[in-house]
C-alpha positions in Angstrom: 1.5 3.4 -7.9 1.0 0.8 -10.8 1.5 1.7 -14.4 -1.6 0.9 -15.9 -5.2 0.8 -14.0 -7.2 -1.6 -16.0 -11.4 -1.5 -15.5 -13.3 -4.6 -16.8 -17.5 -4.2 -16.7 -18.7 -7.5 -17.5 -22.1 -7.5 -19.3 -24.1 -10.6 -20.3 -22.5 -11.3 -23.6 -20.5 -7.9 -23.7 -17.3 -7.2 -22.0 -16.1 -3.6 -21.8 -12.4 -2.7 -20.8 -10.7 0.6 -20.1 -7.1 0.9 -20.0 -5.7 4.0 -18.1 -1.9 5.1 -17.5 -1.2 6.9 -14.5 2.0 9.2 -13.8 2.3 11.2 -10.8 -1.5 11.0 -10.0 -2.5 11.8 -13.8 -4.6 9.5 -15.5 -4.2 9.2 -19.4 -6.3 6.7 -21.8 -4.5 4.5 -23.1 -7.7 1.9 -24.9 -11.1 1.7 -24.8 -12.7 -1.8 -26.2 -16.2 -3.7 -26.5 -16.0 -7.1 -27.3 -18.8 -9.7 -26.9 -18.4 -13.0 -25.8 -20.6 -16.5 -25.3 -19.1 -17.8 -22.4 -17.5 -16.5 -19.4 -14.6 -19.1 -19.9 -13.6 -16.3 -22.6 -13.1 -13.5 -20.7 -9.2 -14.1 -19.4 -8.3 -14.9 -23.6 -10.7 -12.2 -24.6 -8.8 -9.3 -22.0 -5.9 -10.6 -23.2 -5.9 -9.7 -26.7 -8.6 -6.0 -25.5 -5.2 -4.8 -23.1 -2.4 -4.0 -25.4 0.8 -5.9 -24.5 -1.5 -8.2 -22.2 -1.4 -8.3 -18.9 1.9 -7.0 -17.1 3.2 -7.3 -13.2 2.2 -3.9 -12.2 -1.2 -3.5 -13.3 -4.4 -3.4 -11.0 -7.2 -4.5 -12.6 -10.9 -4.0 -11.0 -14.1 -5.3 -11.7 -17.3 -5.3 -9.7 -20.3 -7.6 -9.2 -24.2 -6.4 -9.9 -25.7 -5.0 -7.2 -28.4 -7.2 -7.5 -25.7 -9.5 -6.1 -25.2 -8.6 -2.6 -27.1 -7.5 0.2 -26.1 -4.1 1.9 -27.4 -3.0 5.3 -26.3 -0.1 7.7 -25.5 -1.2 11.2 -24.5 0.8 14.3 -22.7 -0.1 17.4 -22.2 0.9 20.5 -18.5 0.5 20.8 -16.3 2.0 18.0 -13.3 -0.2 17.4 -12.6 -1.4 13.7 -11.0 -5.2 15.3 -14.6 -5.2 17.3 -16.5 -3.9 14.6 -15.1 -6.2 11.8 -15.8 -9.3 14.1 -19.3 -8.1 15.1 -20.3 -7.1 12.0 -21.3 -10.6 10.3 -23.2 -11.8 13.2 -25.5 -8.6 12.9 -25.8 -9.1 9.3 -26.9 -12.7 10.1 -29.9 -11.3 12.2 -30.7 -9.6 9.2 -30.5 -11.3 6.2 -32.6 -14.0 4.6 -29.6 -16.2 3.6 -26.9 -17.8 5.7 -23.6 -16.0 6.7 -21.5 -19.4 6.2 -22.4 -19.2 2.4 -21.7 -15.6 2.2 -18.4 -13.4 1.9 -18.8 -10.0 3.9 -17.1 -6.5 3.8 -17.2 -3.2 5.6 -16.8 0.1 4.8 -14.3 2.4 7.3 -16.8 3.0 10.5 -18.3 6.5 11.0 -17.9 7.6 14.4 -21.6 8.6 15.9 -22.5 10.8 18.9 -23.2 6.6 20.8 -20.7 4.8 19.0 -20.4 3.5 15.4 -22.2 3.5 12.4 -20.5 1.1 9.3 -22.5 0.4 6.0 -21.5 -3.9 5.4 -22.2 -6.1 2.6 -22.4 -10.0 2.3 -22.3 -11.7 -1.0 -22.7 -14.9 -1.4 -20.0 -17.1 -2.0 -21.2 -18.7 -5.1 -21.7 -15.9 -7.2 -17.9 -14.7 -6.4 -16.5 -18.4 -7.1 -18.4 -18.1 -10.9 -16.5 -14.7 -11.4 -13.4 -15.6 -10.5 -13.5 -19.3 -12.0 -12.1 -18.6 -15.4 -9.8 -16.0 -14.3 -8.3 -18.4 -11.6 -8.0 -20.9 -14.2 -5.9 -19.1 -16.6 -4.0 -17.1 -14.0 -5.6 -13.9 -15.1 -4.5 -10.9 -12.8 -7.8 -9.6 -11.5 -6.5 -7.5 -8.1 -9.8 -6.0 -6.8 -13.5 -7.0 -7.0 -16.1 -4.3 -5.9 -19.7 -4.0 -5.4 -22.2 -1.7 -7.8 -22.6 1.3 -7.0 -20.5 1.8 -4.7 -17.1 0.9 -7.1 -18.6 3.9 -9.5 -19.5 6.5 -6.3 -15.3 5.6 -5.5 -14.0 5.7 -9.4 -15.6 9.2 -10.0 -15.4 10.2 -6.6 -12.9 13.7 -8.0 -16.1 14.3 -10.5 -19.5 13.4 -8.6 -19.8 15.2 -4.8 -24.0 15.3 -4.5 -25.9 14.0 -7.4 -28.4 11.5 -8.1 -26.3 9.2 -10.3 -28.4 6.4 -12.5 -26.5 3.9 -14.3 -28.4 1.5 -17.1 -26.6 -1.3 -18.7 -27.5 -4.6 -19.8 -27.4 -6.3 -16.3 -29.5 -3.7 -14.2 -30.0 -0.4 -13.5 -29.4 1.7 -10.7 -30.4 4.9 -9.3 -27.9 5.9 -6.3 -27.8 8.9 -4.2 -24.3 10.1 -3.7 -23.6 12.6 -0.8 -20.6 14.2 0.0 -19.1 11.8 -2.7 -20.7 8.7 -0.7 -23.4 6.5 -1.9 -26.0 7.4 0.8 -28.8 5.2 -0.5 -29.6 3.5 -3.9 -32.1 1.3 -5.8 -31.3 -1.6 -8.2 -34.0 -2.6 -11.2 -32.9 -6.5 -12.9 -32.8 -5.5 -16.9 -32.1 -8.0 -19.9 -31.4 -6.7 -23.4 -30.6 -4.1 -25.2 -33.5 -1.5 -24.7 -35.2 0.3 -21.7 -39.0 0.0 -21.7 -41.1 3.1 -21.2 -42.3 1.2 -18.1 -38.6 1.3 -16.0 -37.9 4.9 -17.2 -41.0 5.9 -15.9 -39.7 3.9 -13.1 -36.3 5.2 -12.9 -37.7 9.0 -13.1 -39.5 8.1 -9.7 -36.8 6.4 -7.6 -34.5 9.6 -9.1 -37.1 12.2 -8.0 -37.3 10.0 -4.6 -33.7 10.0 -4.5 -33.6 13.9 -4.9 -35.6 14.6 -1.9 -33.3 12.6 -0.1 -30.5 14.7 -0.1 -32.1 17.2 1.4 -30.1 19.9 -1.0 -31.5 22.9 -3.5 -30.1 21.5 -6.3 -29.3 18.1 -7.2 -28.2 16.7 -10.7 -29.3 13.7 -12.3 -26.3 12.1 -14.0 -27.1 9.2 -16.7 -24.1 6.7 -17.5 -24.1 3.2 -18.7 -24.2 1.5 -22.4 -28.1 2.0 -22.0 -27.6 5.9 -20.7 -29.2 6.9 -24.5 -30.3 10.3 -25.9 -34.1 8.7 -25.5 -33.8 7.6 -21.9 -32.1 11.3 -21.8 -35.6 12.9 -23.1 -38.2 10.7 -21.0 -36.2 12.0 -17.7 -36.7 16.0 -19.0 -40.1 15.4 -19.7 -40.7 14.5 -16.1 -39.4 17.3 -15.1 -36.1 15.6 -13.8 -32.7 18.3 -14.5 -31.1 15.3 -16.3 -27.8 15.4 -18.4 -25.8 12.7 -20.0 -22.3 12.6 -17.7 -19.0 12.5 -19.8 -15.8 12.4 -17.9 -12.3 14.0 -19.6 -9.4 11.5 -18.9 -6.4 13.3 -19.9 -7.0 14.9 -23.6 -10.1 12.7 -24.6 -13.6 12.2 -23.5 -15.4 9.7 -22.4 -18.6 8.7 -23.5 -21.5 7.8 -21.1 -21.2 4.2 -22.2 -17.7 3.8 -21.2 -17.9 5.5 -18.0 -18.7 2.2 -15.8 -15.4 0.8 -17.3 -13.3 4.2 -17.0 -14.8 4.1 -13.1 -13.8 0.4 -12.2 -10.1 1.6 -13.6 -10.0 5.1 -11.5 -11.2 3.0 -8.8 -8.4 0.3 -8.9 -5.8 3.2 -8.3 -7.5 5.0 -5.2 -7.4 3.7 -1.8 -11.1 4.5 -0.9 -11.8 2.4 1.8 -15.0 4.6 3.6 -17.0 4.3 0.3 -16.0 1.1 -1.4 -15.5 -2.5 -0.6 -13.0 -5.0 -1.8 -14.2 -8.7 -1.4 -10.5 -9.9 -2.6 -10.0 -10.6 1.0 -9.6 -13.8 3.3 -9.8 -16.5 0.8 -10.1 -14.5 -2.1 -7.3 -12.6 -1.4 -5.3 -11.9 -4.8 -2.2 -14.0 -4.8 -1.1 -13.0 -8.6 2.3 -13.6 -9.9 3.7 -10.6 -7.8 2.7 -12.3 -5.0 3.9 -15.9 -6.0 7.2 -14.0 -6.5 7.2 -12.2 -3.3 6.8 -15.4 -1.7 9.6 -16.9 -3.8 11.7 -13.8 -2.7 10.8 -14.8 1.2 11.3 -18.0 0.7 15.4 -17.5 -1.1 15.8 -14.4 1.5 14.8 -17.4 4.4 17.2 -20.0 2.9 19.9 -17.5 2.6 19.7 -15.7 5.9 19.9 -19.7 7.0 22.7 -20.2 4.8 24.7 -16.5 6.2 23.3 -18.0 10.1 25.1 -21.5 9.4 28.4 -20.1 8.1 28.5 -17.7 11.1 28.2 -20.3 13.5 30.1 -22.3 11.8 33.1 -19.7 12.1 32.5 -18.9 15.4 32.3 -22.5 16.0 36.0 -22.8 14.4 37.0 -19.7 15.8 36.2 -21.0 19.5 38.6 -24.0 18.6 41.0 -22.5 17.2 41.0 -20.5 20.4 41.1 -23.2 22.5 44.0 -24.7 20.5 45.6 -21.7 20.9 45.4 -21.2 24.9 46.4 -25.1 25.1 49.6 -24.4 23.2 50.1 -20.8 24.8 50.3 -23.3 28.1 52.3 -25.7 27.1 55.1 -23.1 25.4 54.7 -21.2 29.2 55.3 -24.6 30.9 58.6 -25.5 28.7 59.5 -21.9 28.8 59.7 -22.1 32.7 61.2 -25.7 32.3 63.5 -24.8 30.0 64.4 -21.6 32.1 63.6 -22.0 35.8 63.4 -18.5 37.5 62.4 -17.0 34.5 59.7 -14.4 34.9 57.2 -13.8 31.9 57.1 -10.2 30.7 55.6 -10.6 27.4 54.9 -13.0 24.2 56.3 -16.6 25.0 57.6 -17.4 21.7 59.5 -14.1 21.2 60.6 -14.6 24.8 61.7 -17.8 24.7 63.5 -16.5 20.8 65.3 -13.9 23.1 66.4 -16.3 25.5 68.1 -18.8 22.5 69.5 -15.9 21.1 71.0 -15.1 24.4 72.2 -18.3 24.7 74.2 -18.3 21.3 75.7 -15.0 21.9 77.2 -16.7 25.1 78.6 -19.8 22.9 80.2 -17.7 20.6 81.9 -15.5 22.9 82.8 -18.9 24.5 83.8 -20.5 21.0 81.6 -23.4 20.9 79.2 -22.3 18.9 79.9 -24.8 16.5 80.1 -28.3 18.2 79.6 -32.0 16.6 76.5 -33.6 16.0 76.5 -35.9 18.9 73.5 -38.1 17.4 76.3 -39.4 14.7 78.5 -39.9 17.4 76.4 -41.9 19.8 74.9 -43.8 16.8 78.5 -45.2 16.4 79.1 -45.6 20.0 76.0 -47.8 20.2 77.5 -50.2 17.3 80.6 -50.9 18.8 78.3 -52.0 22.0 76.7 -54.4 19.8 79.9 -56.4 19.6 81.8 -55.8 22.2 79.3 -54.1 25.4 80.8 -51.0 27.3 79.1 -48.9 29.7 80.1 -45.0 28.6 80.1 -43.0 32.2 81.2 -40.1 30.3 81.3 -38.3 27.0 82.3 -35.0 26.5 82.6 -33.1 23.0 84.3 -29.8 21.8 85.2 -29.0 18.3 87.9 -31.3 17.8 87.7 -34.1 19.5 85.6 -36.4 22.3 86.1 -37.8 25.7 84.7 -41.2 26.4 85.3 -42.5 30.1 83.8 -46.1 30.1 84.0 -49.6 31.3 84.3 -53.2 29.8 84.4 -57.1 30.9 89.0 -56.9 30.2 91.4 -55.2 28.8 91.2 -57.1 25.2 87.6 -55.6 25.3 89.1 -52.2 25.3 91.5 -53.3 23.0 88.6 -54.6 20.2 86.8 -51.1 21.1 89.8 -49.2 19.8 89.8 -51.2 17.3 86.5 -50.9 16.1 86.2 -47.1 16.3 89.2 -46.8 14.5 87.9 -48.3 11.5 85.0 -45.6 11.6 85.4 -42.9 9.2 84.0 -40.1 11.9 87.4 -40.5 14.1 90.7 -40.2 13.6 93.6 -42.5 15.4 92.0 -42.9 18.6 94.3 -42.7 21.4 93.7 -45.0 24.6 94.8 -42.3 27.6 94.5 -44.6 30.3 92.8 -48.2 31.6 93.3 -49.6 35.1 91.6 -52.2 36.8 88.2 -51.1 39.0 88.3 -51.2 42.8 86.4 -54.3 42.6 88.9 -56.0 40.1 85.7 -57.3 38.1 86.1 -54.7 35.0 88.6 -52.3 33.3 88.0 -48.9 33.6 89.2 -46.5 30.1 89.3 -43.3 28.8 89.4 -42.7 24.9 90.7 -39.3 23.0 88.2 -39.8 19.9 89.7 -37.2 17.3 87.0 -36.0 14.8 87.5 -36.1 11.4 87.3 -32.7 9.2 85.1 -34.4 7.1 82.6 -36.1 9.4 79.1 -34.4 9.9 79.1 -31.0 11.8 76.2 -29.1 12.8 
């Protein structure tokens, strides 16, 4: 429920506003403020400055247009769907009305079941007369939530105060004698009025559509209510001498009264903060539909809520995208340790994780070299590396090299024996070996090359692992 319902009656060259709190369905007054004004491009700087604090996000304000300003017909129908009824509803006010539907904005009341279908009380306005009232409020982004039609705004605002009553309403615009039933506006009559005073003529007038409107309602007793800035004392004494049970209507908002001349105002504000849809039409609807700053920041909301459920959408995907690599990565090297696993160990049978497996396995392995004592042999990259510079020199074939902790093995063959003598040579000028030790050489079976075998001692100082 808003904070503050806020009524605006809009007079030729008066504007009225009424200011009401609400809290837990009770209304307090809060201001109530005449002002007049030259031009309607006043009115939004004018409420400004009548609405204390201006204008805030979670106010309703209400106004409504003259009667004189729409045209208001009962219809029936013999089907009683609302989606049908809405959609019918214009082209059976078309048949009916002396202007065209495309220049004209419609509205329903909520459709009264009958005994052969529907019965729905519609109104057109035209289009034009909407566009001048909402001009200067569009202009200077004026919050101005709801826009009704008279009577029917004031048969919704009092609807707690007025159940059957003839209710006549005189203010500068026009004046209007309504019957309200069962808090309804069952019928009503509208009489154009310019200035400040009420001519013996229309209150004579007024009496007659009131007395008309009494026999109406088919009920014993009927009151006449006066409100409106024109609802004097005098107009108060012309309706008892006609015999009309007349009475100026004041309304108690909260702790203070409201005077007759306010009550339009106070109305258009109670009416902002009911939902009151089966005796009261909104024409803020299609494209008139109120798109205030609440709703500019609603659609900013949407609009960040949109970009960051995109934003939380991409970053999923984009983990499961890396997720579904890093899986496949995974499985890839999952195979390839399995394949080197049974490689490395043929017979083997998987029972559980491959790396701790295979980690089991080399542990295995190393307990078995200890126990063996050669758990700690040479390097053999060093060793080969000097190997493969003596062949540089002086080429060799090795046919066999064998290592343990002290010493190598190196079964070969060269071109002569002087070859073997320079390899001897050469190794023993490397600091990795000791005095190397030439344990035999003998011709090959085909006499073309020397056969030898080498004791290379290793140094205590060369590399280890």
């Amino acid at each position: 429920m808003a904070n503050r319902l806020i009524g605006v009656e809009i007079a030729p060259g008066k504007v009225r506003v009424a200011v009401l709190g609400q809290h837990r369905g009770t209304a307090t007054v809060i201001a109530l403020e005449q002002r007049p004004y030259a031009e309607a491009g006043e009115l939004p700087g004018l409420l400004a400055g009548m609405i204390p604090g201006g204008f805030q996000l979670a106010d309703l304000v209400c106004t409504a247009l003259p009667a004189g300003q729409s045209y208001v017909r009962t219809l029936q129908f013999p089907f009683r769907e609302r989606r049908k009824i809405l959609a019918a509803a214009p082209f059976e006010l078309a048949a009916r009305l002396p202007v065209s539907m495309e220049e004209c904005q419609t509205a329903v009341l909520t459709p009264r079941e009958t005994a052969d279908g529907a019965q729905v009380v519609a109104a057109a306005v035209p289009r034009a007369s909407i566009d001048a009232l909402l001009a200067p409020f569009d202009q200077d982004r004026t919050p101005l939530n709801l826009i009704d039609l008279m009577p029917y705004a004031l048969a919704g605002g009092l609807s707690e105060t007025i159940e059957t009553a003839v209710l006549v309403c005189i203010t500068e615009r026009e004046a209007i004698v309504a019957c309200i039933s069962a808090g309804q506006i069952a019928d009503y009559r509208h009489f154009p009025l310019s200035g400040d005073e009420v001519t013996a003529e229309v209150a004579a007038q007024l009496c007659r559509e009131a007395a008309g409107c009494q026999s109406r309602l088919e009920v014993d007793y009927a009151p006449v209510l006066l409100i409106g800035a024109l609802a004097t004392p005098l107009l108060l004494g012309q309706f008892r001498e006609q015999g009309m049970p007349a009475e100026l209507l004041t309304l108690r908002v909260g702790h203070r009264e409201i005077a007759p001349d306010y009550l339009p105002a106070v109305a258009l504000a109670l009416r902002a903060g009911k939902k009151v849809d089966d005796r009261c039409f909104n024409l803020r609807q299609g494209q008139y539909a109120y798109r205030g700053e609440a709703a500019a920041l609603k659609k900013t909301l949407y609009g960040f809520g949109g970009l960051l459920g995109l934003s939380v959408l991409i970053f999923g995907l984009s983990l499961a995208l890396d997720y579904r690599e890093k899986s496949r990565q995974a499985d890839a090297l999952l195979q390839q340790m399995t394949r080197q696993y049974r490689e490395t160990f043929p017979g083997s049978a998987i029972m559980t994780d491959i790396p701790l497996q295979m980690q089991s396995k080399l542990q295995e392995l190393r307990n078995r070299a200890a126990a063996l004592g050669i758990d700690t042999p040479p390097q053999m990259l060093p060793i080969l590396k000097e190997l493969s510079a003596v062949t540089a020199s002086t080429p060799f074939e090795v046919e066999d090299l064998s290592c343990d902790a002290g010493a190598c093995s190196l079964t070969g063959s060269a071109d002569n024996f002087d070859a073997v003598n320079r390899i001897k040579e050469q190794l023993d000028a490397s600091a990795r070996f000791g005095k190397i030790e030439v344990s035999e050489t003998r011709k090959a079976i085909d006499g073309n090359r020397v056969e030898f075998r080498l004791r290379l001692p290793l140094l205590a100082g060369g590399e280890r692992p």
